[in-house]
C-alpha beads as a LAMMPS data file, in Angstrom:
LAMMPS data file: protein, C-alpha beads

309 atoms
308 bonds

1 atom types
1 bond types

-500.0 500.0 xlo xhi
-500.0 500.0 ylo yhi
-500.0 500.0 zlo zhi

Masses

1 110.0

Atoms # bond

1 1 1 271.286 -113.991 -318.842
2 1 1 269.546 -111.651 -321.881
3 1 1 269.057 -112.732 -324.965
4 1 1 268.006 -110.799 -327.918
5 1 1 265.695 -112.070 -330.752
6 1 1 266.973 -111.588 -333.885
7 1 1 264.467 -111.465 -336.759
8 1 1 263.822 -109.985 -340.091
9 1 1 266.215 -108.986 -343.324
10 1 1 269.757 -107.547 -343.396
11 1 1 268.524 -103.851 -342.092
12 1 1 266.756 -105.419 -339.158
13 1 1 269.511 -107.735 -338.207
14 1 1 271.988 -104.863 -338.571
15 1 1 269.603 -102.842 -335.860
16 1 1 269.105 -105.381 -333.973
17 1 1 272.864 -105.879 -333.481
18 1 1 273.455 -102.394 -332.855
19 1 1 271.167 -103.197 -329.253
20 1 1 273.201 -106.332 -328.761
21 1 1 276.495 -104.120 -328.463
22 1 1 274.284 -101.676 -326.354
23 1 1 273.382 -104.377 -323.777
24 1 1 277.024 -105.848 -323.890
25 1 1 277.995 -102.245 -322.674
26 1 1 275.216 -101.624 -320.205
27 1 1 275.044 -104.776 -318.318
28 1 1 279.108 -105.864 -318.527
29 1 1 278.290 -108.559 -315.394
30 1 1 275.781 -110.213 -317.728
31 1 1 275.993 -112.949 -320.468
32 1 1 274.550 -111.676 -323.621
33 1 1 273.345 -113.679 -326.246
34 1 1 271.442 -113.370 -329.929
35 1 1 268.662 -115.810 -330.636
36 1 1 268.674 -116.734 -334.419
37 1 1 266.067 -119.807 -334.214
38 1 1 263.891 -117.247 -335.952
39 1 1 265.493 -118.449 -339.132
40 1 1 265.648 -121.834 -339.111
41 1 1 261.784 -121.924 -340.219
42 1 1 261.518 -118.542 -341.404
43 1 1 262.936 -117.972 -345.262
44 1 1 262.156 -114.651 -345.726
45 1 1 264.974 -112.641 -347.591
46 1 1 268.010 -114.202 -347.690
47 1 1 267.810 -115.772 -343.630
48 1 1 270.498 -114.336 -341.046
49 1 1 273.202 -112.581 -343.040
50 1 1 275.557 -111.227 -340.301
51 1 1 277.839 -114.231 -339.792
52 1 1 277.818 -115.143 -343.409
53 1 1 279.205 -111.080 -343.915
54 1 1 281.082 -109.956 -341.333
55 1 1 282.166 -112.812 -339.194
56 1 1 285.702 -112.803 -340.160
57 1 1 289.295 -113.147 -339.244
58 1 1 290.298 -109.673 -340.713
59 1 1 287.187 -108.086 -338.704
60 1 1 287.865 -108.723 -334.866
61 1 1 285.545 -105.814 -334.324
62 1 1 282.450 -108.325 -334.650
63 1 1 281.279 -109.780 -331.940
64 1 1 278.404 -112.698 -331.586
65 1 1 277.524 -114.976 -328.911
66 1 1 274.359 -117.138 -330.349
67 1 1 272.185 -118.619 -327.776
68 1 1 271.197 -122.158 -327.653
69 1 1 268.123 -124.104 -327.180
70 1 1 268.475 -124.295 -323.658
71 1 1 269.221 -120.501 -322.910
72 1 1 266.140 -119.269 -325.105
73 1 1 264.060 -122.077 -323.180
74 1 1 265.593 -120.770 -319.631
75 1 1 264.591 -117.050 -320.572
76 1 1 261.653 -117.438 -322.435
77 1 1 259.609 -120.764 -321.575
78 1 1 259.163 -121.649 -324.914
79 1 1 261.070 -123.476 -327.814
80 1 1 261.544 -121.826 -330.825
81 1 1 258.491 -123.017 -332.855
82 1 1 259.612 -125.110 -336.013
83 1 1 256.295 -126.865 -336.514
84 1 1 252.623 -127.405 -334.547
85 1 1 253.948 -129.783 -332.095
86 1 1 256.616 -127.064 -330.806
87 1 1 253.816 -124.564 -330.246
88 1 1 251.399 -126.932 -328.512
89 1 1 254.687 -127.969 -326.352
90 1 1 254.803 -124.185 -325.722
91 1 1 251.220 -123.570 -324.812
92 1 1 251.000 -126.704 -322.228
93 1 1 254.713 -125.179 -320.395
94 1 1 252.747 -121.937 -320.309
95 1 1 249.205 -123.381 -319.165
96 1 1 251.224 -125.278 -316.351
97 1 1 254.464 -122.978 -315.249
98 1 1 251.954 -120.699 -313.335
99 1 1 253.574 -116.920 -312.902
100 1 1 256.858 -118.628 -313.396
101 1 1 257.966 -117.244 -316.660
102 1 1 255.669 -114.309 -316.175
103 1 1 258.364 -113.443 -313.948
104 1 1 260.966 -113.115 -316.330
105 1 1 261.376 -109.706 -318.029
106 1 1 260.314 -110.591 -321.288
107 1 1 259.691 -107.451 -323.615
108 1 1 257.583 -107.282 -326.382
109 1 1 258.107 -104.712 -329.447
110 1 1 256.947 -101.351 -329.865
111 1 1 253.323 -102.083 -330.821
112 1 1 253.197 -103.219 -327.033
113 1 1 254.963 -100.195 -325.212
114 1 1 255.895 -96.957 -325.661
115 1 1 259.644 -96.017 -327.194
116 1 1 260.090 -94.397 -323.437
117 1 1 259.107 -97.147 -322.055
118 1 1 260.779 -99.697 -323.887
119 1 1 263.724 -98.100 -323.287
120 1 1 263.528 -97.453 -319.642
121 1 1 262.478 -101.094 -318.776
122 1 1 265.905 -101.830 -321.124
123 1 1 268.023 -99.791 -319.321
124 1 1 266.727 -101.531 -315.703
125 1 1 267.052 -104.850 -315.642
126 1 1 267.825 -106.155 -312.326
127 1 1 271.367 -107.667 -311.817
128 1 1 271.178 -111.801 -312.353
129 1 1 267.407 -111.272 -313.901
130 1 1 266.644 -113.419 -317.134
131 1 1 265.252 -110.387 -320.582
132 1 1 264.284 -112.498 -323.085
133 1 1 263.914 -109.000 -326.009
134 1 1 262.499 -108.967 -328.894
135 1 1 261.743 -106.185 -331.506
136 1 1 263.711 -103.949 -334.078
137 1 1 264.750 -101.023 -332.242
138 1 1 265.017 -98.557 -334.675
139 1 1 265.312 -95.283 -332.430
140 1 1 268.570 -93.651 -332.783
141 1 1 269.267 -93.945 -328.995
142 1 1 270.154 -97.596 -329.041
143 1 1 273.420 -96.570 -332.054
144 1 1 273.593 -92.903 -332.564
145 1 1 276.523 -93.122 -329.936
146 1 1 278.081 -95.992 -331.331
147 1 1 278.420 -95.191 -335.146
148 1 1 282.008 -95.289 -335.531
149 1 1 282.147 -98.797 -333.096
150 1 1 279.472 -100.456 -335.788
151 1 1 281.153 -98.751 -338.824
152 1 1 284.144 -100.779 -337.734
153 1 1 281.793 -103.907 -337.235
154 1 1 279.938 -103.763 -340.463
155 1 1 283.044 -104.107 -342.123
156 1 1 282.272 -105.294 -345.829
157 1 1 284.788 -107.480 -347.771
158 1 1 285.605 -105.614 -350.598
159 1 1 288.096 -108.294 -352.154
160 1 1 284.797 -110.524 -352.303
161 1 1 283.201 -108.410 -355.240
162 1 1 282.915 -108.901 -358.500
163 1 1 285.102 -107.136 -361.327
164 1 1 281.720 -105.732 -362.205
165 1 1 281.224 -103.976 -358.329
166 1 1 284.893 -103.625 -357.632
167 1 1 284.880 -101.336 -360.911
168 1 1 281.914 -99.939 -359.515
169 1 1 282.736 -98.825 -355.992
170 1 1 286.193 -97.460 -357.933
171 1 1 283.819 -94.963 -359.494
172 1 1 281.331 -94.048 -356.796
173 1 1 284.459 -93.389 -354.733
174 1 1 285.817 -91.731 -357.574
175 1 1 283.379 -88.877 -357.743
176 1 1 280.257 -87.011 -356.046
177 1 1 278.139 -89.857 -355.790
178 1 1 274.919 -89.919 -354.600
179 1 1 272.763 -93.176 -353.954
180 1 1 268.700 -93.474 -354.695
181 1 1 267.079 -96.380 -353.170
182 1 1 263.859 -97.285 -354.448
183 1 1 262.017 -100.150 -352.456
184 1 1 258.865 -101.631 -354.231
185 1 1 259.211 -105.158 -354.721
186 1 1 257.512 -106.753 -351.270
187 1 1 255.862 -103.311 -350.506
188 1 1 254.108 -104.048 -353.324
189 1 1 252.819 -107.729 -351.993
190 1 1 249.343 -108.434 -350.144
191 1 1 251.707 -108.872 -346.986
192 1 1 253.375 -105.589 -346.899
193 1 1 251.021 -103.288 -348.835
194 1 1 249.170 -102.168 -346.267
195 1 1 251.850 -101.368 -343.852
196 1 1 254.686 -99.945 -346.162
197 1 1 253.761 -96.741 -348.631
198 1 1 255.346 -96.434 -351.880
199 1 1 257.211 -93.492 -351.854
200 1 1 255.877 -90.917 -354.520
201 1 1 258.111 -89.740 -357.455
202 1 1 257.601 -86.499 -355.599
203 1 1 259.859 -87.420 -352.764
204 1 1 262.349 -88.443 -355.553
205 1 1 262.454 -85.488 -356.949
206 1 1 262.184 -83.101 -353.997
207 1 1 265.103 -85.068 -352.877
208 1 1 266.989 -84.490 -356.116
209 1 1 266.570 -80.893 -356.174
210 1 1 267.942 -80.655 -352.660
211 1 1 271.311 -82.423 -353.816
212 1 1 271.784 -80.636 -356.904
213 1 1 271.389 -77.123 -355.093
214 1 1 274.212 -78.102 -353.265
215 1 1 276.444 -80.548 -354.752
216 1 1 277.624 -79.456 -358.107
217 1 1 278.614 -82.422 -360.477
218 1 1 276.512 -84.823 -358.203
219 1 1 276.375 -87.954 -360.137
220 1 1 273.363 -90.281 -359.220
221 1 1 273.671 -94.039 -358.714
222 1 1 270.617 -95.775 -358.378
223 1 1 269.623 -98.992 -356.460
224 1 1 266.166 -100.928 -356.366
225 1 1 264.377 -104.274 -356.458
226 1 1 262.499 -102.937 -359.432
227 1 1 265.437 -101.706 -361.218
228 1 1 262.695 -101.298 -364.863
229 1 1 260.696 -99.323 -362.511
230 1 1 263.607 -97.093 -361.612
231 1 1 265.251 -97.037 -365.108
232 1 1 261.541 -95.467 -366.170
233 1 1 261.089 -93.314 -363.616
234 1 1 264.586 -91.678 -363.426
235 1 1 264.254 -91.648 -367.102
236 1 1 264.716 -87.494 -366.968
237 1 1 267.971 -87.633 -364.915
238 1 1 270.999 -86.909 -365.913
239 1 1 274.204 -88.344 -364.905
240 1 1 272.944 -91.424 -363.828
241 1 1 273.757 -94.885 -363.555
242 1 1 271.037 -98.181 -362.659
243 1 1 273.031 -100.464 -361.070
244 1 1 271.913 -104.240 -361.758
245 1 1 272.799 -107.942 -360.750
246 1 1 272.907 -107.479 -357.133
247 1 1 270.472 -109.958 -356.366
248 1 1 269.316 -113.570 -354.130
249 1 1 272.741 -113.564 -351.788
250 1 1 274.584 -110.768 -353.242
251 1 1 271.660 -108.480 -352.510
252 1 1 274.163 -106.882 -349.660
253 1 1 276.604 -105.505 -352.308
254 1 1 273.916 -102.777 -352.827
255 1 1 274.324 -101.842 -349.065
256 1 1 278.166 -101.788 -349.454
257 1 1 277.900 -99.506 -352.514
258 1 1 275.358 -97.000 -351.256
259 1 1 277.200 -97.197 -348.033
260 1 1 280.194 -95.721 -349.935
261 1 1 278.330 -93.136 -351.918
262 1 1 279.115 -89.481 -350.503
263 1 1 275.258 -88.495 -350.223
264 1 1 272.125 -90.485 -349.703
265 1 1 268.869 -90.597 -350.858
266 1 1 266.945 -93.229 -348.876
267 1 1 263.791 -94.961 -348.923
268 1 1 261.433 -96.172 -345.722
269 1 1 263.642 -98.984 -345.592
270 1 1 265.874 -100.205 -342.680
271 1 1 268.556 -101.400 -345.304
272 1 1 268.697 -98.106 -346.794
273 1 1 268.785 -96.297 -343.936
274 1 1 271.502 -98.226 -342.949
275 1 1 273.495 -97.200 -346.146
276 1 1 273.203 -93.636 -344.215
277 1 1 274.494 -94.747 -341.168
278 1 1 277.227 -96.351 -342.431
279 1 1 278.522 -93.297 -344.788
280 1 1 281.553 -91.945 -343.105
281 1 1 281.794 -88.688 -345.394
282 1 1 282.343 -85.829 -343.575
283 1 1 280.546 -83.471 -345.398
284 1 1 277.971 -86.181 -345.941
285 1 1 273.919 -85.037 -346.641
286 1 1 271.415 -88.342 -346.122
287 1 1 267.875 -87.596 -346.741
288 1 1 264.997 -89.453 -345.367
289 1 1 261.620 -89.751 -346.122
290 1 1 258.396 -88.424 -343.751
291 1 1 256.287 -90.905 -344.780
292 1 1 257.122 -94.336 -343.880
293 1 1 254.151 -96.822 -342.711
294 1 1 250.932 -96.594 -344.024
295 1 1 249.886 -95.130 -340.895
296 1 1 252.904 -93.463 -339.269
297 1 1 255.777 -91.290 -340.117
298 1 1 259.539 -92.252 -339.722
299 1 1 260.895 -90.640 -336.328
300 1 1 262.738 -87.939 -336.549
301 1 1 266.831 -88.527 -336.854
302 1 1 268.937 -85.900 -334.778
303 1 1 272.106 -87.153 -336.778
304 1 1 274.412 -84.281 -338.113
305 1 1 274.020 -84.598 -342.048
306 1 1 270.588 -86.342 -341.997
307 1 1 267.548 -84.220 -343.708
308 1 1 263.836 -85.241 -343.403
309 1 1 261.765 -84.752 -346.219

Bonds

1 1 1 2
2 1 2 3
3 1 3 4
4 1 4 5
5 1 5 6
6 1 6 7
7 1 7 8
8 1 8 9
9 1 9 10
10 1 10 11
11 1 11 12
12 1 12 13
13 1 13 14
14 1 14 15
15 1 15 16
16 1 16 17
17 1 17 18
18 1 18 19
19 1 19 20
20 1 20 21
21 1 21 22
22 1 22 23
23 1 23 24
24 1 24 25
25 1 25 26
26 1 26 27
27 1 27 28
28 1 28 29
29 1 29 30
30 1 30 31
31 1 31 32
32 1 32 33
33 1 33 34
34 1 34 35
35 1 35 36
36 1 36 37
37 1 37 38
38 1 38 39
39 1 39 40
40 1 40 41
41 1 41 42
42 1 42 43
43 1 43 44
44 1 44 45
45 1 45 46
46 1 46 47
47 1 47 48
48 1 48 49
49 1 49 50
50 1 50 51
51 1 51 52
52 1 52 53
53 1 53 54
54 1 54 55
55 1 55 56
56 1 56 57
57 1 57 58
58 1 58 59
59 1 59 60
60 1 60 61
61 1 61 62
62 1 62 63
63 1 63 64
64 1 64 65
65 1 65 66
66 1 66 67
67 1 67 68
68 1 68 69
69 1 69 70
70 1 70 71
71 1 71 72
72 1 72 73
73 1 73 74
74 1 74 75
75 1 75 76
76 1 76 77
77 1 77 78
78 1 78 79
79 1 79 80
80 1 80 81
81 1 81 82
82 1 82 83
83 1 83 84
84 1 84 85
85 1 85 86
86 1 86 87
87 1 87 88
88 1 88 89
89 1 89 90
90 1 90 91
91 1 91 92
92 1 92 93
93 1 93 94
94 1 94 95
95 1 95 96
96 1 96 97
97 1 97 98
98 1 98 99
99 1 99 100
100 1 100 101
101 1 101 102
102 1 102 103
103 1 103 104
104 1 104 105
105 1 105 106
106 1 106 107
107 1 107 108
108 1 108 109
109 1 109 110
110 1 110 111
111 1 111 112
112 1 112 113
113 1 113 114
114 1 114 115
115 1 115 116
116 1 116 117
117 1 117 118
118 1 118 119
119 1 119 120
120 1 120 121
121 1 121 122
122 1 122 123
123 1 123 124
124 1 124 125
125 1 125 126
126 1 126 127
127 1 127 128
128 1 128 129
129 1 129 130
130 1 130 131
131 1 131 132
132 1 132 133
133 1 133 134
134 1 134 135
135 1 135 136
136 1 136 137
137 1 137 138
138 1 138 139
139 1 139 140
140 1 140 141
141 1 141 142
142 1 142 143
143 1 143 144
144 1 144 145
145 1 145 146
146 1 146 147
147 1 147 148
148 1 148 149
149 1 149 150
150 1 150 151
151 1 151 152
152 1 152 153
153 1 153 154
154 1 154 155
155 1 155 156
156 1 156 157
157 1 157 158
158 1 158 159
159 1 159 160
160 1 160 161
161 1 161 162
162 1 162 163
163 1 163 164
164 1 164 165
165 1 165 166
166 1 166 167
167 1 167 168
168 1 168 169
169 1 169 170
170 1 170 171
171 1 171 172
172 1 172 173
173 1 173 174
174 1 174 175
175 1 175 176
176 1 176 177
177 1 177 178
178 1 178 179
179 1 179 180
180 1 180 181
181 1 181 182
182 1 182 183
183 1 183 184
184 1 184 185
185 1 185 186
186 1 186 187
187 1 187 188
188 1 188 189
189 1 189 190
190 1 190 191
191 1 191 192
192 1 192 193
193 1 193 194
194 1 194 195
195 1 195 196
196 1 196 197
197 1 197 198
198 1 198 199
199 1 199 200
200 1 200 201
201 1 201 202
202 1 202 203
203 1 203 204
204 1 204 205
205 1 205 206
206 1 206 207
207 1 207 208
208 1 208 209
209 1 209 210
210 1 210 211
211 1 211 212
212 1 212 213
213 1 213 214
214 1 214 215
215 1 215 216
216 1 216 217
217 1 217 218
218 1 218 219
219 1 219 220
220 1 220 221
221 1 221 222
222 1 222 223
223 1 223 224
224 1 224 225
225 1 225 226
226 1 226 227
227 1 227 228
228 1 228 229
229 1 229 230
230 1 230 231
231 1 231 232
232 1 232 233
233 1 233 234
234 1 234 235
235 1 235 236
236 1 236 237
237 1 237 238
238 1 238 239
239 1 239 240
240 1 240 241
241 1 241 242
242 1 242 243
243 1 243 244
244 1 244 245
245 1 245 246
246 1 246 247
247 1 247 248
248 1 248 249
249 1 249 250
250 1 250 251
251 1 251 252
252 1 252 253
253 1 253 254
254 1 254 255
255 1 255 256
256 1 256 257
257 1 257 258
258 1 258 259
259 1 259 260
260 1 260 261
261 1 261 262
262 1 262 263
263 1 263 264
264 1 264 265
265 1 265 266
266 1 266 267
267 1 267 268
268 1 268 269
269 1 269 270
270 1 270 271
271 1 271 272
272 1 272 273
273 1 273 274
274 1 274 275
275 1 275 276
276 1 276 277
277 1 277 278
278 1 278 279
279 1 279 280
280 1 280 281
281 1 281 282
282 1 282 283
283 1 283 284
284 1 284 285
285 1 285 286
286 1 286 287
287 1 287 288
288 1 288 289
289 1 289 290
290 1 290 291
291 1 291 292
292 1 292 293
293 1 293 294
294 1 294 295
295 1 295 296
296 1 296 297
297 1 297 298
298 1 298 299
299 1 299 300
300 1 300 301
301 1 301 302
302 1 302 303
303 1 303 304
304 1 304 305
305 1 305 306
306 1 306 307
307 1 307 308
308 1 308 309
């Protein structure tokens, strides 16, 4: 059995997803299954979001298998840990299993090993050998194959919007629309400050220029969790709109939107980025920024369409 850790917001989840397809395909003899226990202690954004959107009649195209107590226990020799009596549990199965669970192929994320080999001790598991995975997987290996298959999976419900967003997405899809995201709000917190950079106004506007030089009558739709922030510093741009409301459990609608926005203009942000990778325009330019964490660069994207800047 492998089962696959699922942690973190609605970007995470999304590319965390993308690997459980990817080890559905690779090891077809093999039950599969997603771990979600991270969230029933953990409250950051708005907890697992993938059933809630796209776990739906109309959308056979998503598939999820959750694993239960006993499967993460089986792979992992631990319990997910809810309070201090779980973890001590955990630490006494450890102190007496021995090398048992030391056995199992248990993979850690990429602070731990190397993309390369990350993804070569993925690709290898022996047949009938428990993975317990965890980690984000952000390296375009794991989907860059697959877009179309996860376009069709991360299939929004439009008839769910609001007359506010339905009247919306009728005019982004209406014209040359181009989406800015502008993350600040938790980059700005003592717990992400000193991972995440703020991305300069310079980026902004380098990114700007690029779309304007070759989209004429580009019309700019912008998104953010500091939308006063934005309103200020876009203050200069013309044919604009700062879109507003999508908050708490609607956050997702800005997704959808950008998602259906011709061009892109992201931020160091796996929900933005995923606003790229789920643009289906042909002709479609999605620029990303260099700087990402404090103290390393995004990796470079080999997508058609996709500019680094």
């Amino acid at each position: 059995m492998i089962v696959l850790r699922f942690t973190g917001g609605l970007g995470n989840q999304m590319f965390q997803y993308a690997l459980y397809r990817y080890l559905k395909k690779r090891y077809t003899g093999e039950t599969v299954k997603a771990d979600i226990s991270w969230y029933s202690w953990n409250t950051a954004h708005q907890g697992f979001e993938l059933l809630r959107l796209f776990k739906r009649a109309d959308n056979p195209a998503f598939e999820f298998e959750e694993a239960g107590l006993g499967d993460i226990f089986r792979v992992s020799g631990k319990l997910p840990q809810k309070n201090e009596a779980i973890r001590y549990f955990n630490r006494l199965v450890r102190l007496f299993a021995g090398t048992h669970f030391e056995d199992k192929h248990i993979f850690e994320d990429g602070h731990e090993h190397s993309h390369e080999e990350l993804r070569r001790r993925i690709d290898n598991i022996p047949a009938g050998r428990d993975a317990y995975i965890t980690g984000y997987f952000l390296d375009e290996v794991y989907y860059r194959d697959s877009l179309e298959e996860l376009r069709s999976c991360f299939n929004f419900d439009t008839e769910a919007l609001s007359a506010e967003n339905k009247a919306l997405l009728k005019e982004i899809e209406g014209c040359e629309a181009v989406s800015i995201h502008v993350r600040r709000g938790d980059y700005l917190s003592k717990t992400y400050s000193d991972t995440f950079k703020i991305l300069s106004e310079d980026y902004y506007g380098k990114a700007v220029d690029y779309i304007r030089e070759r989209v004429p009558g580009a019309k700019f739709f912008i998104f953010s969790d500091d939308t006063e922030y934005a309103g200020e510093a876009f203050r200069h741009l013309e044919n604009k709109v700062v879109v507003t409301g999508n908050t708490g459990a609607d956050s997702y609608v800005d997704l959808l939107l950008m998602s259906r926005c011709r061009y892109n203009i992201t931020a160091n942000s796996t929900f933005s980025q995923w606003a790229g990778l789920l643009n289906s325009f042909k002709k479609a330019i999605i620029i990303y920024p260099r700087e990402y964490l404090s103290d390393k660069d995004s990796e470079i994207k080999t997508i058609d369409g996709w500019v680094r800047l």
